[in-house]
TIMIVO-484671 format. One record per atom (N, C-alpha, C): x, y, z; residue in one letter; atom name. Coordinates in Angstrom, 1 decimal. Example, Ala and Ser with C-alpha at 12.3 -4.5 7.8 and 13.67 -1.06 7.14 Angstrom:
TIMIVO-484671
NODE/13.2/-5.7/7.8/A/N
NODE/12.3/-4.5/7.8/A/CA
NODE/13.2/-3.3/7.8/A/C
NODE/12.8/-2.2/7.1/S/N
NODE/13.7/-1.1/7.1/S/CA
NODE/12.9/0.0/7.9/S/C
end
This chain:
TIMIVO-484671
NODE/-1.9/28.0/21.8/X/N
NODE/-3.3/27.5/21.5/X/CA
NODE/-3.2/26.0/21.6/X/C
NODE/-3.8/25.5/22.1/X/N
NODE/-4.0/23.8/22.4/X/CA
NODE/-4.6/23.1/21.5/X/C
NODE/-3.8/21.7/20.9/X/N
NODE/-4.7/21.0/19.4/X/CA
NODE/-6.0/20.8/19.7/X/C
NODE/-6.4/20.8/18.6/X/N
NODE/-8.1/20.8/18.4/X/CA
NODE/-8.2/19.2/18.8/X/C
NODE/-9.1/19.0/19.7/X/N
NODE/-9.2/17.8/20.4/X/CA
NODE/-9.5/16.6/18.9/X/C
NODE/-10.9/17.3/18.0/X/N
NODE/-11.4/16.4/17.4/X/CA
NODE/-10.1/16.0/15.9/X/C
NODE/-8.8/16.8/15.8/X/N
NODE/-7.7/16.6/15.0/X/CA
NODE/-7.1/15.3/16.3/X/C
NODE/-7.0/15.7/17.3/X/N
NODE/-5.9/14.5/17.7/X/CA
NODE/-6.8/13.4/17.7/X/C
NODE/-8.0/13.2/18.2/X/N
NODE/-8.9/11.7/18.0/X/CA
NODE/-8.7/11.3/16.4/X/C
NODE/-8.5/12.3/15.5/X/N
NODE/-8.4/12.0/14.2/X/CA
NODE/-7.0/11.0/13.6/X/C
NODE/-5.9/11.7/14.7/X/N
NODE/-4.3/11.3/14.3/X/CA
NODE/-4.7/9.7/15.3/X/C
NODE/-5.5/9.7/16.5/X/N
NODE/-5.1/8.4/17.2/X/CA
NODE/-6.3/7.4/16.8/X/C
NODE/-7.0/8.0/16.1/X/N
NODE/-7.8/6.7/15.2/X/CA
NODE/-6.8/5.9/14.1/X/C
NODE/-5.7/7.1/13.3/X/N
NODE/-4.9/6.7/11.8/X/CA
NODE/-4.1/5.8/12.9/X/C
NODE/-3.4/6.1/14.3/X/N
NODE/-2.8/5.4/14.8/X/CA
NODE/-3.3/3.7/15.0/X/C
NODE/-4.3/4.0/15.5/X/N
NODE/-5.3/2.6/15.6/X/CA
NODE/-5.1/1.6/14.2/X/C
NODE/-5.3/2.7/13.1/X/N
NODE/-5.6/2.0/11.7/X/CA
NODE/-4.4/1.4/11.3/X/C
NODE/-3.0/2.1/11.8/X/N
NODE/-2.1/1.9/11.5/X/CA
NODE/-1.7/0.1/12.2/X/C
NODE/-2.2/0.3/13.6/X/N
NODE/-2.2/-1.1/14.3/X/CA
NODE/-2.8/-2.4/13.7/X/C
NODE/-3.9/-1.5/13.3/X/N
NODE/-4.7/-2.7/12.3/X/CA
NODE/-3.8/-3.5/11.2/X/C
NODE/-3.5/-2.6/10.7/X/N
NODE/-2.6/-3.3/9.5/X/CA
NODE/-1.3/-3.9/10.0/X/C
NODE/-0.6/-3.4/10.7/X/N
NODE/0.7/-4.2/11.4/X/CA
NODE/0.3/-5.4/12.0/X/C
NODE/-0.9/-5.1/12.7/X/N
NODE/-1.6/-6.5/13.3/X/CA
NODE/-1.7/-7.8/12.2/X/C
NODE/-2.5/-7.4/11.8/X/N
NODE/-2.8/-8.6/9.9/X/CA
NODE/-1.3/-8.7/9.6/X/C
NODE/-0.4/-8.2/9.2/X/N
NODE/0.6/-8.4/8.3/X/CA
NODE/1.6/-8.9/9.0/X/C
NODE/1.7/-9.3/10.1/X/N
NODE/2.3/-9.9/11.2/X/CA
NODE/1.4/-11.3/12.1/X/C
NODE/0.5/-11.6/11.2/X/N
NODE/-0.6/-13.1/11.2/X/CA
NODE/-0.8/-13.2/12.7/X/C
NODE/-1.0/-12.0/13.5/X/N
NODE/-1.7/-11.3/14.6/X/CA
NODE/-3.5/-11.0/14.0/X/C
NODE/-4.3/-11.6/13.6/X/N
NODE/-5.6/-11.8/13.6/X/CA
NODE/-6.4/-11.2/14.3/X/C
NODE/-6.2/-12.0/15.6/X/N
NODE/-7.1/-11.2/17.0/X/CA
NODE/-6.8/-10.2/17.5/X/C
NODE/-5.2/-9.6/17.4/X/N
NODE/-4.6/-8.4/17.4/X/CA
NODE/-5.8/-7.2/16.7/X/C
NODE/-6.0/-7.2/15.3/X/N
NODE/-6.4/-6.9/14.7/X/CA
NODE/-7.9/-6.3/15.1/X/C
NODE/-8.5/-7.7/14.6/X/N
NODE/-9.8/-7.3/15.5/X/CA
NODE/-10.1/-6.8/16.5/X/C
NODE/-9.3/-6.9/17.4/X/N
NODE/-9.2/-5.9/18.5/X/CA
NODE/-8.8/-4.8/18.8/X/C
NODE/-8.4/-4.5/17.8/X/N
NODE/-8.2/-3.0/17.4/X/CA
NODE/-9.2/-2.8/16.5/X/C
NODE/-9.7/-2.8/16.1/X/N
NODE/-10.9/-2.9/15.6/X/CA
NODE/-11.8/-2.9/15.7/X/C
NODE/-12.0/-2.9/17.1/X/N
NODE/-13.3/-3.2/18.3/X/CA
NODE/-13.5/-1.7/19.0/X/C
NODE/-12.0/-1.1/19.0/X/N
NODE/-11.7/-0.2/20.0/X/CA
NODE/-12.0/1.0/19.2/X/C
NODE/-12.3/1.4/18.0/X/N
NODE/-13.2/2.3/17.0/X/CA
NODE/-14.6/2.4/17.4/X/C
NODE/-14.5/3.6/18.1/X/N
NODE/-15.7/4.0/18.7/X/CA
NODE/-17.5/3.8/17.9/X/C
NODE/-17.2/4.0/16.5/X/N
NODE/-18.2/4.0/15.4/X/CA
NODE/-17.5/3.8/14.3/X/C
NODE/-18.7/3.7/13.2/X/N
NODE/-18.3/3.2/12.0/X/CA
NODE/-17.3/5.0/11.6/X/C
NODE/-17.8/5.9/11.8/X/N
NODE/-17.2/7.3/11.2/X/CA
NODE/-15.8/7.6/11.7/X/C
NODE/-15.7/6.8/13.2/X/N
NODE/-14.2/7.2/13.1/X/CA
NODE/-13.7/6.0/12.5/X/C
NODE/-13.7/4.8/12.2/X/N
NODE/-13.0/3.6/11.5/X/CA
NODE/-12.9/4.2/10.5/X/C
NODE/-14.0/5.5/9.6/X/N
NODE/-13.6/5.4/8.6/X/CA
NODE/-12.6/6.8/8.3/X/C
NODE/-12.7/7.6/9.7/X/N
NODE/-11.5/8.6/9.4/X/CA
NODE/-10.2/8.1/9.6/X/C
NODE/-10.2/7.0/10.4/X/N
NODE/-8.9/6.7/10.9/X/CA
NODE/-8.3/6.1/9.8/X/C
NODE/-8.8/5.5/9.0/X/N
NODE/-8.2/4.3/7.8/X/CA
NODE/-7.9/5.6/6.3/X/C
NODE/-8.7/6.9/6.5/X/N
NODE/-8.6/7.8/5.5/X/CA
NODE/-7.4/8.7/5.7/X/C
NODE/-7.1/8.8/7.2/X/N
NODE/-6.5/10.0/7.2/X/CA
NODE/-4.7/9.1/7.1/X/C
NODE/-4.6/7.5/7.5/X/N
NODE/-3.5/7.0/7.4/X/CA
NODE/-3.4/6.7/5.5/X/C
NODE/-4.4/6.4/4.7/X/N
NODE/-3.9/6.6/3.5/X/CA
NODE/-3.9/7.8/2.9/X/C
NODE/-4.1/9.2/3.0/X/N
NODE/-3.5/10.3/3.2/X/CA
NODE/-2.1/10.1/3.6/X/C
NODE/-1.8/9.9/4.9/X/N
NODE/-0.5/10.4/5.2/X/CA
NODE/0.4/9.3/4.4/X/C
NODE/0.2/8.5/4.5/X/N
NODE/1.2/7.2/4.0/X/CA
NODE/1.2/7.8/2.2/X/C
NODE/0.6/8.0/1.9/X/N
NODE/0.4/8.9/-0.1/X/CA
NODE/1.2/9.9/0.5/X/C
NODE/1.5/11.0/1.1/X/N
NODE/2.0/12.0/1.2/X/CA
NODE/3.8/11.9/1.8/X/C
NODE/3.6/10.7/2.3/X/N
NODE/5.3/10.3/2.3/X/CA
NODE/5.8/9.8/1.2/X/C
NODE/4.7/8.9/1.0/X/N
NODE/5.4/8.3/-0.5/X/CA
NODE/5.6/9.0/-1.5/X/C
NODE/5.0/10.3/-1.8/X/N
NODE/5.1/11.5/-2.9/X/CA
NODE/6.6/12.5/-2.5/X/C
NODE/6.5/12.1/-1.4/X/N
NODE/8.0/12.8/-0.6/X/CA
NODE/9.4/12.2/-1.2/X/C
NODE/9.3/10.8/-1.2/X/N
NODE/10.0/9.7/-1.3/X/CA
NODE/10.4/9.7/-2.8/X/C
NODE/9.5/9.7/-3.4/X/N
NODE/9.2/9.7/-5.2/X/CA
NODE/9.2/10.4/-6.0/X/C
NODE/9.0/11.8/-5.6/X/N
NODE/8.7/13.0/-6.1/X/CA
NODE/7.8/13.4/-7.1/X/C
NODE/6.8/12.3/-7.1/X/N
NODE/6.0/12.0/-7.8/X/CA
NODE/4.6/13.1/-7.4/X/C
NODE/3.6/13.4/-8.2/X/N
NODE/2.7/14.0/-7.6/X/CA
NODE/1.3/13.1/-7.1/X/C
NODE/0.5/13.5/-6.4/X/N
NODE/-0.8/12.8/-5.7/X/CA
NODE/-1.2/12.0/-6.6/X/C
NODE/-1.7/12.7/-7.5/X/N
NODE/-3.0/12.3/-9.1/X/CA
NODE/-2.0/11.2/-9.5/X/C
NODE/-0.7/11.4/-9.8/X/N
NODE/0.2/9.9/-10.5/X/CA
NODE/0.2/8.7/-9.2/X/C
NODE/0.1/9.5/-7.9/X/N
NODE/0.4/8.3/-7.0/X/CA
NODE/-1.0/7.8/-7.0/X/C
NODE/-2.1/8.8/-6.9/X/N
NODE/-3.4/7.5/-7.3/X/CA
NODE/-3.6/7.0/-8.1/X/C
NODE/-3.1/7.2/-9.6/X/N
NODE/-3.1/6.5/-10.6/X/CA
NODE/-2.8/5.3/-10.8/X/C
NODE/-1.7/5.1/-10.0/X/N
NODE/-0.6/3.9/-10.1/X/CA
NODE/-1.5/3.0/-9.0/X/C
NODE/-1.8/3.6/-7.8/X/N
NODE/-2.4/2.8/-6.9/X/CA
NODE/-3.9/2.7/-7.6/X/C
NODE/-4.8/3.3/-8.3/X/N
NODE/-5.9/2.9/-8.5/X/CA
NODE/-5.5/1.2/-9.8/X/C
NODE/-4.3/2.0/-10.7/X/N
NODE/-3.6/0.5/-11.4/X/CA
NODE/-3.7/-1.0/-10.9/X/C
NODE/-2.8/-0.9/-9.3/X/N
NODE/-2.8/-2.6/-8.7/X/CA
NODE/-3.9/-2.2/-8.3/X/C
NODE/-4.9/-2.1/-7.9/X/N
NODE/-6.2/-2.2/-7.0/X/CA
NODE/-6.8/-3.1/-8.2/X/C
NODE/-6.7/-2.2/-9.2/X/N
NODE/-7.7/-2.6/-10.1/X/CA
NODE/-6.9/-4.7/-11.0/X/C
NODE/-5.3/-4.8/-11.0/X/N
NODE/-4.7/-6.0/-10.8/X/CA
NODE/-5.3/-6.8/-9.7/X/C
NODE/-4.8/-6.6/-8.8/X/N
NODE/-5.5/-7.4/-7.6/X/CA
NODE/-6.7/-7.9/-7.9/X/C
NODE/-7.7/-7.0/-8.4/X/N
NODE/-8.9/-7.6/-8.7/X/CA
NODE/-9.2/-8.2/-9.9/X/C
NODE/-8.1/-8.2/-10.5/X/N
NODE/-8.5/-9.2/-11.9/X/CA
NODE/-8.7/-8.9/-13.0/X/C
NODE/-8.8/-7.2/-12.9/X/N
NODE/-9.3/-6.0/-14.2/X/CA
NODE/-8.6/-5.8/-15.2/X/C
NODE/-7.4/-5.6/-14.7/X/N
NODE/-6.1/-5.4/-15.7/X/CA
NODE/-4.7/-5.2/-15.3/X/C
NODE/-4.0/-5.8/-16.3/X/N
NODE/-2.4/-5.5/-15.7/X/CA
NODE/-2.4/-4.2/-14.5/X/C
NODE/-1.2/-4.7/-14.1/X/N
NODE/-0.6/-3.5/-13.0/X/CA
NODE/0.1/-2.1/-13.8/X/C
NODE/1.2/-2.7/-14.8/X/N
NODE/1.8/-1.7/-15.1/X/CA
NODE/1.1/-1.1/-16.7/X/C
NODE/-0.3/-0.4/-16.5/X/N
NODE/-0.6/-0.1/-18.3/X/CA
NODE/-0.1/1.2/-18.4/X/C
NODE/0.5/2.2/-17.6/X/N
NODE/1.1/3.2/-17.9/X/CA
NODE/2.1/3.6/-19.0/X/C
end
């Protein structure tokens, strides 16, 4: 049986998303953007950026042995540091 076309647009959007961020984090800017151009619509930018934080949570629970609910916990934690809300570690 042959992959479901609209799953592989799904894996090469998270691919895209994945560029995005190597782009930025590597002070590649216009890299970025430019990959970011190449997102057909707003709905696949926003599957592509969903389904890479999915998979990147699902390694890291691999890694940690931790479960989902604690790995968002901990990530909803710094989100909420980052922004100025409260410590990182109130667990």
């Amino acid at each position: 049986m042959p992959p479901d076309p609209t799953a592989l647009d799904a894996f090469r959007d998270a691919q895209r998303a994945a560029g995005v961020i190597a782009a930025k984090h590597r002070g590649d800017l216009d890299g970025a953007q430019a990959l970011l151009a190449e997102f057909t619509d707003e709905t696949c930018r926003t599957r592509g950026f969903h389904l890479l934080a999915e998979l990147t949570l699902t390694i890291l629970r691999a890694q940690t042995g931790e479960t989902m609910d604690e790995l968002v916990q901990h990530l909803s934690l710094h989100i909420a540091a980052v922004a100025g809300n409260r410590p990182a570690d109130s667990s």
